[in-house]
C-alpha positions in Angstrom: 52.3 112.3 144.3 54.6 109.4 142.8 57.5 110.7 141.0 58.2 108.9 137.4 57.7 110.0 133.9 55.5 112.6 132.8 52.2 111.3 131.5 51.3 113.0 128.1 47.8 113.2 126.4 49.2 111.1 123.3 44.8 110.9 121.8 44.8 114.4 121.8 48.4 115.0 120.1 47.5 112.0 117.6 44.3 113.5 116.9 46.0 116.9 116.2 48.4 115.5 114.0 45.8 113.0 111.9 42.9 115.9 111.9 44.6 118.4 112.2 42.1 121.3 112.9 39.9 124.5 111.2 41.9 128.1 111.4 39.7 130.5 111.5 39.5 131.3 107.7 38.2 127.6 107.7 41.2 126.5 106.1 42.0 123.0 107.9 45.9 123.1 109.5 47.9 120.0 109.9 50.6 120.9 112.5 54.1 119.8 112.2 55.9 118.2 115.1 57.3 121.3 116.4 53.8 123.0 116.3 52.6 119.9 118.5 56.0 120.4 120.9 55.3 123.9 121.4 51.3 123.0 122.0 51.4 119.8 124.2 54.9 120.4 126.1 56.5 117.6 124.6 60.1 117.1 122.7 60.0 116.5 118.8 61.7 113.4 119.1 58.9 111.8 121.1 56.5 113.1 118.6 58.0 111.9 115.6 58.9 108.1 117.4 54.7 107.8 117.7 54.2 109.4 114.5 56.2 106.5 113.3 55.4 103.8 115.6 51.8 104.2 115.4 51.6 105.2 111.6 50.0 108.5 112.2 51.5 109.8 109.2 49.2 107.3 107.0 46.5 107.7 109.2 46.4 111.8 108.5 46.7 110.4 104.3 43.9 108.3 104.8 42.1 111.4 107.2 42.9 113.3 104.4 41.8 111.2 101.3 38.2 110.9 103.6 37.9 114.4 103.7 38.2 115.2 100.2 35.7 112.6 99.5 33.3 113.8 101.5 33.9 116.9 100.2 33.4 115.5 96.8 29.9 113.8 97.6 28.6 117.0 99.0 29.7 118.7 96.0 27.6 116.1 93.3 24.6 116.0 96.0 24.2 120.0 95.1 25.2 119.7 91.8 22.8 116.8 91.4 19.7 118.7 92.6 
């Protein structure tokens, strides 16, 4: 097996970070970069430089801003009927 840098599952820590995910209450959690170190194995630092890089932090606001509008429709559809 080639030696080199380890390879990290960057989709799956982006779509932590922009989706975050459901707790068990059903409240939806957006981890922090520490949570992500501690879950993926992977330093803060490298986290954040992708977070910023890649704008995931506007990506998880516009996530976010989806979400509530969704939310919002589902709300007038039942209200509506």
């Amino acid at each position: 097996m080639p030696q080199g840098r380890p390879r990290h599952n960057w989709p799956a820590i982006r779509e932590a970070y922009v989706e975050g995910y459901l707790l068990e209450s059903g409240i939806r959690h957006y981890p922090t970069a520490e949570e992500l170190s501690e879950k993926f194995h992977v330093s803060v630092p490298m986290i954040r430089g992708q977070c910023s890089r890649n704008a995931w932090t506007s990506e998880r606001a516009e996530f976010m801003q989806k979400l509530v509008a969704t939310r919002q429709d589902a709300i007038s559809g039942k209200l509506a009927n």
